[in-house]
C-alpha positions as CSV (number, residue, x, y, z in Angstrom):
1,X,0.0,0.0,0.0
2,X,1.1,3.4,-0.5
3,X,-0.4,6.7,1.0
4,X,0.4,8.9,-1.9
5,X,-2.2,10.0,-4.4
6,X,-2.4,8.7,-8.0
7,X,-3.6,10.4,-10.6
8,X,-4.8,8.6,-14.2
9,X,-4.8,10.9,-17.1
10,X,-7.2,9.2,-19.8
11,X,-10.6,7.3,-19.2
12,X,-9.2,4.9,-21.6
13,X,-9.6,1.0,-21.6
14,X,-5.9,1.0,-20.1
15,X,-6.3,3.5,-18.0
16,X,-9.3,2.7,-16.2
17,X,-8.1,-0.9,-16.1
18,X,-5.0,0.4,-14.2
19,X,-6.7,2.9,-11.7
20,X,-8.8,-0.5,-10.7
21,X,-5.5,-2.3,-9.7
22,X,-4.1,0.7,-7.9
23,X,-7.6,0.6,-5.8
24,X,-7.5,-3.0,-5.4
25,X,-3.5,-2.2,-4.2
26,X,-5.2,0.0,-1.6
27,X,-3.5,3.4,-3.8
28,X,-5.5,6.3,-3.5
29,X,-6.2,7.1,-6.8
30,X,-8.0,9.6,-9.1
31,X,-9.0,9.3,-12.9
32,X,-9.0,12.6,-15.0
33,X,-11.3,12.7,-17.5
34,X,-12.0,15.0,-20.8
35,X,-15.1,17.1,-19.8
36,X,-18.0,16.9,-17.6
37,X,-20.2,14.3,-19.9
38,X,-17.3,11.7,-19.2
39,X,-17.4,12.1,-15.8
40,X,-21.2,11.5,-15.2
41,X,-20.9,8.8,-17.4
42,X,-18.1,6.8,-15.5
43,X,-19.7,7.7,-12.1
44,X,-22.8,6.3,-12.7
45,X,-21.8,3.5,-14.5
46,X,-18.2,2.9,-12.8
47,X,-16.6,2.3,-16.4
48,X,-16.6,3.4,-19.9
49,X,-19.2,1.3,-21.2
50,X,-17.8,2.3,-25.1
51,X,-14.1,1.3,-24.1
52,X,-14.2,-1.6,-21.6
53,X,-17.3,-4.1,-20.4
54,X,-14.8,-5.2,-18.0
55,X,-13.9,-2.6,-15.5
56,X,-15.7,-1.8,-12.2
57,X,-14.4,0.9,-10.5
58,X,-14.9,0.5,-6.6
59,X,-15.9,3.9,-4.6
60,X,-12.6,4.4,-3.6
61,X,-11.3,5.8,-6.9
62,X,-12.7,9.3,-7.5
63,X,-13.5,10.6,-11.1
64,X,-13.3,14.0,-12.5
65,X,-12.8,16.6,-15.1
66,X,-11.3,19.4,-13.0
67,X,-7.8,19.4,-13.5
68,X,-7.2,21.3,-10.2
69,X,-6.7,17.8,-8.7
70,X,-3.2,17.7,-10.3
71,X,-1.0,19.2,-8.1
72,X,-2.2,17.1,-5.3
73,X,-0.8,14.0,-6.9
74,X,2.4,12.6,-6.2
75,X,2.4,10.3,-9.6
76,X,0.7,11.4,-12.4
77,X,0.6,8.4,-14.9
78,X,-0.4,9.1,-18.7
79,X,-2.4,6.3,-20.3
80,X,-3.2,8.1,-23.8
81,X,-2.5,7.1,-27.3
82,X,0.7,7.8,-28.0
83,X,0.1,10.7,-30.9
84,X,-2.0,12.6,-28.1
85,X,0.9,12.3,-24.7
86,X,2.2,15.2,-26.1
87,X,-0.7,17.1,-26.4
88,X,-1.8,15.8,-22.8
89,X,1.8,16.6,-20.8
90,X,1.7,19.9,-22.1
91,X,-2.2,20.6,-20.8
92,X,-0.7,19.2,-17.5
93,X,2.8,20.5,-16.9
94,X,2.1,23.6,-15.6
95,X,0.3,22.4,-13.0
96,X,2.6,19.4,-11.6
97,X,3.8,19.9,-8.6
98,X,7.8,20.1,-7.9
99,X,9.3,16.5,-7.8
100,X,6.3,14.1,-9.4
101,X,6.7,11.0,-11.1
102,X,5.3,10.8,-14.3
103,X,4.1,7.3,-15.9
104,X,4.0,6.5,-19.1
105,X,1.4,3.8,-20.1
106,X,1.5,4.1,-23.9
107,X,3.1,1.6,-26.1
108,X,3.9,3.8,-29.4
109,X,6.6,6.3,-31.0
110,X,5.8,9.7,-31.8
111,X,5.2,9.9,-35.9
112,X,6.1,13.5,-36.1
113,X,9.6,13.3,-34.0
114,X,10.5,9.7,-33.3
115,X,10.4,10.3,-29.3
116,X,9.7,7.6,-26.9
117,X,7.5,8.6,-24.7
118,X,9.6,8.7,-21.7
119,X,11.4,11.4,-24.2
120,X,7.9,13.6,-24.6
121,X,7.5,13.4,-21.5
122,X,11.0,14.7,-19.9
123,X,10.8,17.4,-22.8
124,X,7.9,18.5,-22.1
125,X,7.8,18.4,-18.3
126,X,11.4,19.3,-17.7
127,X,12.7,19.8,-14.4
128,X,9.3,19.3,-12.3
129,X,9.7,15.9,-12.7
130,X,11.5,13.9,-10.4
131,X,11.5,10.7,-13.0
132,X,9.8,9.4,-15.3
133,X,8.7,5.5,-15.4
134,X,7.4,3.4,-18.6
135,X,5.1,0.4,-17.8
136,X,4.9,-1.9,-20.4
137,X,4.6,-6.1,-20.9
138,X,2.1,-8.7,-21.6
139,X,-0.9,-6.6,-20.9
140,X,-4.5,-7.4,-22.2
141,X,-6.4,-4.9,-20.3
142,X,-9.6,-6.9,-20.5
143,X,-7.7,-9.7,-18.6
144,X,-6.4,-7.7,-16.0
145,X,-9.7,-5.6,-15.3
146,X,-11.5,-9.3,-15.0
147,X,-8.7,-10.0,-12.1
148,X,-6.5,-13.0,-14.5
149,X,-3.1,-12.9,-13.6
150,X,-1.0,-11.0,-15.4
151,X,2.8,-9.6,-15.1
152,X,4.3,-5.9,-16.4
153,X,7.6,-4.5,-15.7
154,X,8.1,-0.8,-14.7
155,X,11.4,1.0,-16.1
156,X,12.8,3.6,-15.3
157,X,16.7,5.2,-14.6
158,X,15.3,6.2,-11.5
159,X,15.5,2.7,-9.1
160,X,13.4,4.3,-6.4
161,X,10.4,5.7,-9.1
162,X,10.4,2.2,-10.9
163,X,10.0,0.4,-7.0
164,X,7.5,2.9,-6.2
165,X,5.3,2.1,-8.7
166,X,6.0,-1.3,-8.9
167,X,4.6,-1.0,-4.8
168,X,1.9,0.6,-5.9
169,X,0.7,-1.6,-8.3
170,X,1.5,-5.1,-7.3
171,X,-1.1,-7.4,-5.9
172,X,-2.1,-11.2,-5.9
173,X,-3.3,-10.8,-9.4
174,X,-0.7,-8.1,-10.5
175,X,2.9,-8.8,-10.6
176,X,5.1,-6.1,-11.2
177,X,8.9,-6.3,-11.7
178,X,11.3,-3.3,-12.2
179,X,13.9,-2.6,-15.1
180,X,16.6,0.3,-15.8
181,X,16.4,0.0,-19.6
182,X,14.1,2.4,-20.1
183,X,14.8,2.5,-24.5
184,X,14.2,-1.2,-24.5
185,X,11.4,-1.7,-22.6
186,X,9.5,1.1,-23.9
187,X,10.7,-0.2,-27.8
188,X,9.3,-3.6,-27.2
189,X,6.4,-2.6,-26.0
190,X,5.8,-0.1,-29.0
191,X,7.2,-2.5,-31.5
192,X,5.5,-6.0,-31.3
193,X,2.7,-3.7,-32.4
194,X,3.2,-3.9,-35.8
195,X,5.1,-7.3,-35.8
196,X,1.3,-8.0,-34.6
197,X,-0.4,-6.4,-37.1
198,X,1.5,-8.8,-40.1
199,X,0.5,-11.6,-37.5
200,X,-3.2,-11.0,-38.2
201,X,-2.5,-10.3,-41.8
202,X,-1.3,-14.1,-42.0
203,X,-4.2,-14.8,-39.6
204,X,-6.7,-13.3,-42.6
205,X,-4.8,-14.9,-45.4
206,X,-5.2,-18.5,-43.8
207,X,-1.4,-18.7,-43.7
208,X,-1.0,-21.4,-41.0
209,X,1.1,-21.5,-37.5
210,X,4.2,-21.9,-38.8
211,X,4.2,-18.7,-40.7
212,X,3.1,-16.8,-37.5
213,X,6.3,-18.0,-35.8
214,X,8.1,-17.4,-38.4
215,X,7.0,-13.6,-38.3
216,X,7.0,-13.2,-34.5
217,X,10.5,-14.9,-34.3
218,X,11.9,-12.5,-36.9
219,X,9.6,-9.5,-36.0
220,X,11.5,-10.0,-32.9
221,X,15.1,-9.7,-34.2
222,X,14.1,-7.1,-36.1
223,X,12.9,-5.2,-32.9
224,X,16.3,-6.2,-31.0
225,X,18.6,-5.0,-33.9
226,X,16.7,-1.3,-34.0
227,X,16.8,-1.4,-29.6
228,X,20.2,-2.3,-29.5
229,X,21.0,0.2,-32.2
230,X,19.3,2.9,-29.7
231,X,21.6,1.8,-27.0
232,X,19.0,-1.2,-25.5
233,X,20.2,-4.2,-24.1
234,X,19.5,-7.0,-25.9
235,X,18.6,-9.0,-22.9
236,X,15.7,-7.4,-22.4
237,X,14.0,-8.1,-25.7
238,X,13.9,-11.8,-24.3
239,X,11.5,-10.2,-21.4
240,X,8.2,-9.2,-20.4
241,X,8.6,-6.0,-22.6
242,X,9.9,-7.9,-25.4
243,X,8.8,-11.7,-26.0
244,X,6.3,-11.6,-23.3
245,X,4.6,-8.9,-24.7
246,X,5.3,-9.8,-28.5
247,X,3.3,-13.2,-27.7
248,X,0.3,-12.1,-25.9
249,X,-0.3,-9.3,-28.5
250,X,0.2,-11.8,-31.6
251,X,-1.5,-14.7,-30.1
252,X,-4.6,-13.1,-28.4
253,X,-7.9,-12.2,-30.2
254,X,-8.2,-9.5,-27.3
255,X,-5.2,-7.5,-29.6
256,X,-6.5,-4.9,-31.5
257,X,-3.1,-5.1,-33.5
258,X,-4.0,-8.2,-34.6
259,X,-7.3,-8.4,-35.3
260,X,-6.4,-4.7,-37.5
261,X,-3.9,-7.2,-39.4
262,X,-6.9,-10.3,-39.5
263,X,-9.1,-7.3,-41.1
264,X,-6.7,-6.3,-43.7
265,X,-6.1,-10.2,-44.5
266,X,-9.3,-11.0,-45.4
267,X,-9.5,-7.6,-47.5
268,X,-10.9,-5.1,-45.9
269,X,-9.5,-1.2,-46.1
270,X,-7.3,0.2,-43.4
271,X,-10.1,3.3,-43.2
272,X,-12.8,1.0,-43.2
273,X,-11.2,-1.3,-40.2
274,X,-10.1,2.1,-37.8
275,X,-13.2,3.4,-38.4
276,X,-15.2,0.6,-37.3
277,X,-12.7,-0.5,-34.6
278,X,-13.7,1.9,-31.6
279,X,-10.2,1.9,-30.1
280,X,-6.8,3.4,-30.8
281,X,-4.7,0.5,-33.0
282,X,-1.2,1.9,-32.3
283,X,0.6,-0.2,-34.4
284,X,-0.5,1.8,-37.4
285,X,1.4,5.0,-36.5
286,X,3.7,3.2,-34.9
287,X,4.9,1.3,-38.4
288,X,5.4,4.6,-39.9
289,X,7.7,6.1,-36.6
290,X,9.6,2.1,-36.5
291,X,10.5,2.8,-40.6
292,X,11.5,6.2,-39.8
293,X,13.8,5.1,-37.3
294,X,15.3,2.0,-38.6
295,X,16.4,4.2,-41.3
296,X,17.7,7.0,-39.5
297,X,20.2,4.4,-37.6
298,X,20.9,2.0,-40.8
299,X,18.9,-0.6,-39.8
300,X,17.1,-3.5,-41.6
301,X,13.6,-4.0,-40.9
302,X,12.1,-5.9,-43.5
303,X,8.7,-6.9,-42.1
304,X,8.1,-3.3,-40.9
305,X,8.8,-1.9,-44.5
306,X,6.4,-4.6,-45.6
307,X,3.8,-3.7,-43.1
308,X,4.3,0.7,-43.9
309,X,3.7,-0.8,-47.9
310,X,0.7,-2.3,-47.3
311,X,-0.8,0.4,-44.2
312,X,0.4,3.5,-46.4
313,X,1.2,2.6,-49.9
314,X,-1.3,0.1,-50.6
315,X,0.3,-2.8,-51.1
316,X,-1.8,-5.8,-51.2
317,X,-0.9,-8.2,-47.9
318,X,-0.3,-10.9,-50.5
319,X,2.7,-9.1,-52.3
320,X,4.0,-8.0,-48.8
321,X,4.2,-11.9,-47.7
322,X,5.7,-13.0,-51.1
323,X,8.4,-10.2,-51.0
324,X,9.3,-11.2,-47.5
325,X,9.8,-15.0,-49.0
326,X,11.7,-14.5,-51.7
327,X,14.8,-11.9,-50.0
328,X,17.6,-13.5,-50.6
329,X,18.7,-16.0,-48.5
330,X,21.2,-15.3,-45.4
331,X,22.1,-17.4,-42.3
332,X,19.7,-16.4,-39.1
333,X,22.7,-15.2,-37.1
334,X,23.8,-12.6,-36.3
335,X,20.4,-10.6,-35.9
Protein backbone atom coordinates (compact mmCIF):
# COMPACT_ATOMS: atom_id res chain seq x y z
CA UNK A 1 0.00 0.00 0.00
CA UNK A 2 1.07 3.42 -0.47
CA UNK A 3 -0.37 6.71 1.03
CA UNK A 4 0.41 8.92 -1.88
CA UNK A 5 -2.16 9.99 -4.43
CA UNK A 6 -2.38 8.74 -7.96
CA UNK A 7 -3.56 10.37 -10.61
CA UNK A 8 -4.78 8.64 -14.21
CA UNK A 9 -4.82 10.95 -17.07
CA UNK A 10 -7.19 9.21 -19.79
CA UNK A 11 -10.56 7.27 -19.25
CA UNK A 12 -9.16 4.93 -21.64
CA UNK A 13 -9.60 1.03 -21.59
CA UNK A 14 -5.91 0.98 -20.13
CA UNK A 15 -6.32 3.52 -17.96
CA UNK A 16 -9.30 2.68 -16.16
CA UNK A 17 -8.14 -0.86 -16.10
CA UNK A 18 -4.95 0.44 -14.23
CA UNK A 19 -6.72 2.88 -11.71
CA UNK A 20 -8.78 -0.49 -10.70
CA UNK A 21 -5.47 -2.29 -9.72
CA UNK A 22 -4.09 0.69 -7.87
CA UNK A 23 -7.57 0.65 -5.79
CA UNK A 24 -7.45 -3.01 -5.39
CA UNK A 25 -3.53 -2.24 -4.19
CA UNK A 26 -5.23 0.02 -1.58
CA UNK A 27 -3.51 3.40 -3.80
CA UNK A 28 -5.49 6.30 -3.54
CA UNK A 29 -6.25 7.11 -6.78
CA UNK A 30 -7.99 9.65 -9.13
CA UNK A 31 -9.04 9.32 -12.87
CA UNK A 32 -8.98 12.61 -15.01
CA UNK A 33 -11.33 12.72 -17.53
CA UNK A 34 -12.01 15.04 -20.83
CA UNK A 35 -15.07 17.14 -19.78
CA UNK A 36 -17.98 16.89 -17.58
CA UNK A 37 -20.19 14.31 -19.90
CA UNK A 38 -17.33 11.71 -19.20
CA UNK A 39 -17.38 12.09 -15.79
CA UNK A 40 -21.17 11.49 -15.19
CA UNK A 41 -20.91 8.81 -17.40
CA UNK A 42 -18.11 6.80 -15.49
CA UNK A 43 -19.70 7.74 -12.09
CA UNK A 44 -22.76 6.29 -12.75
CA UNK A 45 -21.79 3.47 -14.47
CA UNK A 46 -18.22 2.94 -12.84
CA UNK A 47 -16.56 2.28 -16.38
CA UNK A 48 -16.61 3.42 -19.87
CA UNK A 49 -19.19 1.31 -21.20
CA UNK A 50 -17.78 2.32 -25.08
CA UNK A 51 -14.10 1.31 -24.09
CA UNK A 52 -14.22 -1.64 -21.57
CA UNK A 53 -17.27 -4.06 -20.44
CA UNK A 54 -14.76 -5.25 -17.95
CA UNK A 55 -13.92 -2.55 -15.48
CA UNK A 56 -15.70 -1.84 -12.24
CA UNK A 57 -14.41 0.85 -10.47
CA UNK A 58 -14.93 0.50 -6.63
CA UNK A 59 -15.93 3.86 -4.61
CA UNK A 60 -12.57 4.42 -3.62
CA UNK A 61 -11.32 5.78 -6.89
CA UNK A 62 -12.66 9.30 -7.51
CA UNK A 63 -13.50 10.60 -11.12
CA UNK A 64 -13.30 14.04 -12.52
CA UNK A 65 -12.77 16.61 -15.13
CA UNK A 66 -11.30 19.41 -13.02
CA UNK A 67 -7.76 19.36 -13.51
CA UNK A 68 -7.18 21.29 -10.17
CA UNK A 69 -6.66 17.84 -8.72
CA UNK A 70 -3.21 17.66 -10.26
CA UNK A 71 -0.98 19.23 -8.08
CA UNK A 72 -2.23 17.09 -5.28
CA UNK A 73 -0.81 13.96 -6.95
CA UNK A 74 2.44 12.59 -6.18
CA UNK A 75 2.37 10.33 -9.62
CA UNK A 76 0.71 11.43 -12.40
CA UNK A 77 0.55 8.38 -14.88
CA UNK A 78 -0.44 9.10 -18.71
CA UNK A 79 -2.39 6.34 -20.30
CA UNK A 80 -3.15 8.11 -23.75
CA UNK A 81 -2.54 7.11 -27.28
CA UNK A 82 0.69 7.76 -27.99
CA UNK A 83 0.09 10.72 -30.90
CA UNK A 84 -2.01 12.57 -28.09
CA UNK A 85 0.88 12.27 -24.74
CA UNK A 86 2.21 15.24 -26.11
CA UNK A 87 -0.74 17.05 -26.36
CA UNK A 88 -1.80 15.85 -22.81
CA UNK A 89 1.77 16.55 -20.84
CA UNK A 90 1.75 19.95 -22.10
CA UNK A 91 -2.22 20.59 -20.83
CA UNK A 92 -0.66 19.15 -17.49
CA UNK A 93 2.82 20.49 -16.94
CA UNK A 94 2.06 23.59 -15.56
CA UNK A 95 0.26 22.40 -12.99
CA UNK A 96 2.57 19.36 -11.63
CA UNK A 97 3.84 19.86 -8.59
CA UNK A 98 7.75 20.06 -7.94
CA UNK A 99 9.34 16.49 -7.77
CA UNK A 100 6.33 14.11 -9.44
CA UNK A 101 6.70 11.01 -11.12
CA UNK A 102 5.34 10.83 -14.28
CA UNK A 103 4.07 7.32 -15.94
CA UNK A 104 3.99 6.45 -19.10
CA UNK A 105 1.40 3.77 -20.14
CA UNK A 106 1.51 4.10 -23.87
CA UNK A 107 3.05 1.61 -26.12
CA UNK A 108 3.91 3.77 -29.35
CA UNK A 109 6.57 6.32 -31.05
CA UNK A 110 5.78 9.74 -31.84
CA UNK A 111 5.25 9.90 -35.91
CA UNK A 112 6.08 13.52 -36.07
CA UNK A 113 9.65 13.26 -33.99
CA UNK A 114 10.46 9.68 -33.25
CA UNK A 115 10.38 10.29 -29.25
CA UNK A 116 9.71 7.65 -26.95
CA UNK A 117 7.48 8.61 -24.65
CA UNK A 118 9.59 8.75 -21.74
CA UNK A 119 11.41 11.39 -24.24
CA UNK A 120 7.93 13.57 -24.63
CA UNK A 121 7.55 13.38 -21.47
CA UNK A 122 10.96 14.72 -19.91
CA UNK A 123 10.84 17.43 -22.85
CA UNK A 124 7.89 18.46 -22.06
CA UNK A 125 7.77 18.39 -18.29
CA UNK A 126 11.41 19.32 -17.67
CA UNK A 127 12.70 19.77 -14.40
CA UNK A 128 9.35 19.34 -12.32
CA UNK A 129 9.73 15.91 -12.72
CA UNK A 130 11.46 13.86 -10.42
CA UNK A 131 11.51 10.69 -13.03
CA UNK A 132 9.80 9.36 -15.34
CA UNK A 133 8.66 5.53 -15.37
CA UNK A 134 7.43 3.42 -18.61
CA UNK A 135 5.12 0.43 -17.84
CA UNK A 136 4.85 -1.92 -20.39
CA UNK A 137 4.56 -6.06 -20.88
CA UNK A 138 2.06 -8.68 -21.57
CA UNK A 139 -0.94 -6.61 -20.86
CA UNK A 140 -4.53 -7.38 -22.22
CA UNK A 141 -6.38 -4.90 -20.32
CA UNK A 142 -9.59 -6.88 -20.46
CA UNK A 143 -7.67 -9.68 -18.58
CA UNK A 144 -6.44 -7.67 -15.97
CA UNK A 145 -9.70 -5.65 -15.32
CA UNK A 146 -11.54 -9.26 -14.97
CA UNK A 147 -8.72 -10.03 -12.11
CA UNK A 148 -6.47 -13.02 -14.46
CA UNK A 149 -3.08 -12.89 -13.57
CA UNK A 150 -0.97 -11.04 -15.41
CA UNK A 151 2.82 -9.65 -15.14
CA UNK A 152 4.32 -5.93 -16.39
CA UNK A 153 7.63 -4.47 -15.70
CA UNK A 154 8.06 -0.81 -14.66
CA UNK A 155 11.37 0.99 -16.10
CA UNK A 156 12.84 3.57 -15.29
CA UNK A 157 16.71 5.22 -14.60
CA UNK A 158 15.25 6.16 -11.54
CA UNK A 159 15.45 2.68 -9.06
CA UNK A 160 13.40 4.26 -6.43
CA UNK A 161 10.42 5.74 -9.11
CA UNK A 162 10.41 2.20 -10.89
CA UNK A 163 10.03 0.35 -7.03
CA UNK A 164 7.51 2.86 -6.24
CA UNK A 165 5.30 2.08 -8.65
CA UNK A 166 6.01 -1.26 -8.87
CA UNK A 167 4.58 -0.97 -4.76
CA UNK A 168 1.88 0.58 -5.88
CA UNK A 169 0.71 -1.59 -8.31
CA UNK A 170 1.52 -5.08 -7.32
CA UNK A 171 -1.09 -7.35 -5.89
CA UNK A 172 -2.12 -11.21 -5.91
CA UNK A 173 -3.32 -10.81 -9.44
CA UNK A 174 -0.74 -8.15 -10.51
CA UNK A 175 2.94 -8.81 -10.56
CA UNK A 176 5.05 -6.13 -11.24
CA UNK A 177 8.85 -6.31 -11.66
CA UNK A 178 11.31 -3.25 -12.21
CA UNK A 179 13.91 -2.57 -15.14
CA UNK A 180 16.57 0.33 -15.80
CA UNK A 181 16.43 0.02 -19.56
CA UNK A 182 14.12 2.39 -20.13
CA UNK A 183 14.85 2.54 -24.51
CA UNK A 184 14.20 -1.23 -24.52
CA UNK A 185 11.42 -1.74 -22.60
CA UNK A 186 9.53 1.07 -23.94
CA UNK A 187 10.68 -0.18 -27.82
CA UNK A 188 9.34 -3.64 -27.24
CA UNK A 189 6.36 -2.56 -26.04
CA UNK A 190 5.82 -0.09 -29.02
CA UNK A 191 7.21 -2.52 -31.53
CA UNK A 192 5.46 -6.02 -31.26
CA UNK A 193 2.74 -3.73 -32.36
CA UNK A 194 3.23 -3.89 -35.84
CA UNK A 195 5.15 -7.32 -35.81
CA UNK A 196 1.26 -8.01 -34.55
CA UNK A 197 -0.39 -6.43 -37.08
CA UNK A 198 1.51 -8.78 -40.07
CA UNK A 199 0.48 -11.64 -37.51
CA UNK A 200 -3.16 -11.01 -38.21
CA UNK A 201 -2.51 -10.34 -41.77
CA UNK A 202 -1.35 -14.09 -42.02
CA UNK A 203 -4.24 -14.76 -39.57
CA UNK A 204 -6.66 -13.25 -42.62
CA UNK A 205 -4.81 -14.91 -45.44
CA UNK A 206 -5.15 -18.48 -43.84
CA UNK A 207 -1.44 -18.65 -43.72
CA UNK A 208 -1.04 -21.37 -40.95
CA UNK A 209 1.10 -21.52 -37.52
CA UNK A 210 4.20 -21.85 -38.81
CA UNK A 211 4.18 -18.68 -40.68
CA UNK A 212 3.08 -16.84 -37.53
CA UNK A 213 6.29 -18.00 -35.77
CA UNK A 214 8.10 -17.38 -38.36
CA UNK A 215 6.95 -13.63 -38.34
CA UNK A 216 6.98 -13.23 -34.49
CA UNK A 217 10.54 -14.89 -34.35
CA UNK A 218 11.89 -12.52 -36.93
CA UNK A 219 9.64 -9.51 -36.02
CA UNK A 220 11.54 -10.05 -32.87
CA UNK A 221 15.06 -9.74 -34.22
CA UNK A 222 14.13 -7.08 -36.12
CA UNK A 223 12.87 -5.16 -32.92
CA UNK A 224 16.29 -6.21 -31.02
CA UNK A 225 18.59 -4.97 -33.86
CA UNK A 226 16.67 -1.34 -33.96
CA UNK A 227 16.78 -1.38 -29.64
CA UNK A 228 20.22 -2.28 -29.54
CA UNK A 229 21.04 0.20 -32.15
CA UNK A 230 19.32 2.87 -29.75
CA UNK A 231 21.56 1.78 -27.02
CA UNK A 232 18.96 -1.23 -25.45
CA UNK A 233 20.20 -4.18 -24.12
CA UNK A 234 19.54 -7.03 -25.94
CA UNK A 235 18.62 -9.05 -22.90
CA UNK A 236 15.74 -7.43 -22.39
CA UNK A 237 13.99 -8.13 -25.72
CA UNK A 238 13.89 -11.81 -24.33
CA UNK A 239 11.46 -10.21 -21.40
CA UNK A 240 8.24 -9.19 -20.37
CA UNK A 241 8.62 -6.03 -22.56
CA UNK A 242 9.87 -7.86 -25.41
CA UNK A 243 8.80 -11.67 -25.98
CA UNK A 244 6.34 -11.60 -23.29
CA UNK A 245 4.63 -8.86 -24.69
CA UNK A 246 5.27 -9.76 -28.49
CA UNK A 247 3.32 -13.20 -27.65
CA UNK A 248 0.27 -12.14 -25.95
CA UNK A 249 -0.33 -9.25 -28.53
CA UNK A 250 0.23 -11.76 -31.61
CA UNK A 251 -1.46 -14.72 -30.09
CA UNK A 252 -4.56 -13.11 -28.44
CA UNK A 253 -7.86 -12.25 -30.17
CA UNK A 254 -8.22 -9.46 -27.32
CA UNK A 255 -5.24 -7.51 -29.62
CA UNK A 256 -6.54 -4.91 -31.47
CA UNK A 257 -3.12 -5.07 -33.54
CA UNK A 258 -3.96 -8.17 -34.59
CA UNK A 259 -7.28 -8.40 -35.27
CA UNK A 260 -6.41 -4.75 -37.51
CA UNK A 261 -3.92 -7.23 -39.40
CA UNK A 262 -6.89 -10.31 -39.50
CA UNK A 263 -9.08 -7.34 -41.07
CA UNK A 264 -6.72 -6.29 -43.65
CA UNK A 265 -6.15 -10.21 -44.52
CA UNK A 266 -9.25 -11.03 -45.44
CA UNK A 267 -9.48 -7.64 -47.52
CA UNK A 268 -10.85 -5.05 -45.87
CA UNK A 269 -9.47 -1.18 -46.13
CA UNK A 270 -7.27 0.23 -43.36
CA UNK A 271 -10.06 3.29 -43.23
CA UNK A 272 -12.78 1.01 -43.17
CA UNK A 273 -11.24 -1.28 -40.15
CA UNK A 274 -10.15 2.07 -37.77
CA UNK A 275 -13.22 3.41 -38.39
CA UNK A 276 -15.24 0.60 -37.30
CA UNK A 277 -12.70 -0.53 -34.56
CA UNK A 278 -13.74 1.94 -31.62
CA UNK A 279 -10.24 1.90 -30.15
CA UNK A 280 -6.82 3.39 -30.83
CA UNK A 281 -4.70 0.54 -33.03
CA UNK A 282 -1.20 1.94 -32.27
CA UNK A 283 0.59 -0.19 -34.37
CA UNK A 284 -0.49 1.77 -37.42
CA UNK A 285 1.44 5.04 -36.52
CA UNK A 286 3.69 3.24 -34.85
CA UNK A 287 4.92 1.28 -38.41
CA UNK A 288 5.36 4.57 -39.87
CA UNK A 289 7.68 6.10 -36.62
CA UNK A 290 9.60 2.11 -36.52
CA UNK A 291 10.48 2.77 -40.58
CA UNK A 292 11.52 6.16 -39.79
CA UNK A 293 13.78 5.12 -37.34
CA UNK A 294 15.29 2.00 -38.62
CA UNK A 295 16.44 4.23 -41.34
CA UNK A 296 17.69 6.97 -39.55
CA UNK A 297 20.23 4.36 -37.59
CA UNK A 298 20.89 2.05 -40.79
CA UNK A 299 18.85 -0.61 -39.83
CA UNK A 300 17.07 -3.53 -41.60
CA UNK A 301 13.62 -3.99 -40.91
CA UNK A 302 12.09 -5.92 -43.48
CA UNK A 303 8.68 -6.93 -42.13
CA UNK A 304 8.15 -3.34 -40.94
CA UNK A 305 8.83 -1.93 -44.51
CA UNK A 306 6.45 -4.58 -45.64
CA UNK A 307 3.84 -3.70 -43.12
CA UNK A 308 4.33 0.67 -43.90
CA UNK A 309 3.75 -0.81 -47.86
CA UNK A 310 0.73 -2.26 -47.25
CA UNK A 311 -0.77 0.38 -44.17
CA UNK A 312 0.42 3.53 -46.36
CA UNK A 313 1.18 2.64 -49.92
CA UNK A 314 -1.34 0.05 -50.63
CA UNK A 315 0.28 -2.81 -51.12
CA UNK A 316 -1.82 -5.83 -51.23
CA UNK A 317 -0.89 -8.17 -47.91
CA UNK A 318 -0.33 -10.95 -50.54
CA UNK A 319 2.68 -9.08 -52.33
CA UNK A 320 3.96 -8.00 -48.76
CA UNK A 321 4.15 -11.89 -47.68
CA UNK A 322 5.66 -12.95 -51.12
CA UNK A 323 8.41 -10.17 -51.04
CA UNK A 324 9.34 -11.18 -47.51
CA UNK A 325 9.76 -15.03 -48.97
CA UNK A 326 11.73 -14.48 -51.66
CA UNK A 327 14.82 -11.92 -50.01
CA UNK A 328 17.63 -13.50 -50.60
CA UNK A 329 18.68 -15.96 -48.49
CA UNK A 330 21.19 -15.35 -45.44
CA UNK A 331 22.11 -17.37 -42.33
CA UNK A 332 19.66 -16.36 -39.06
CA UNK A 333 22.73 -15.20 -37.13
CA UNK A 334 23.78 -12.62 -36.35
CA UNK A 335 20.37 -10.57 -35.89
Amino acid sequence: MTGERWLVAGATAWGLTLAQCLARASTPVTVLTRDPAETALIVSRRTHPARSAAVCLPPEVDITDDPGIVPQCGVVLLAVPAQRMRDNAERLAGLLRPSVVLVSAAKGIETATGCRMSEVLHGVAGPRVRAVVVLSGPNLADEIARGLMATAVAASRNRDAAQRVQAALTTGQFRVYTHDDVVGVELGGALKNIIALATGIGDGLGSGDNAKAALMTRGLAEISRLGVAMGADPLTFAGLSGLGDLIATCASPLSRNRRVGEALGRGRSLPQILATLGHVAEGVPTTAAARMLARRNSVSMPITEEMYAVLFENRSPQAAARALMEREPRAELPL
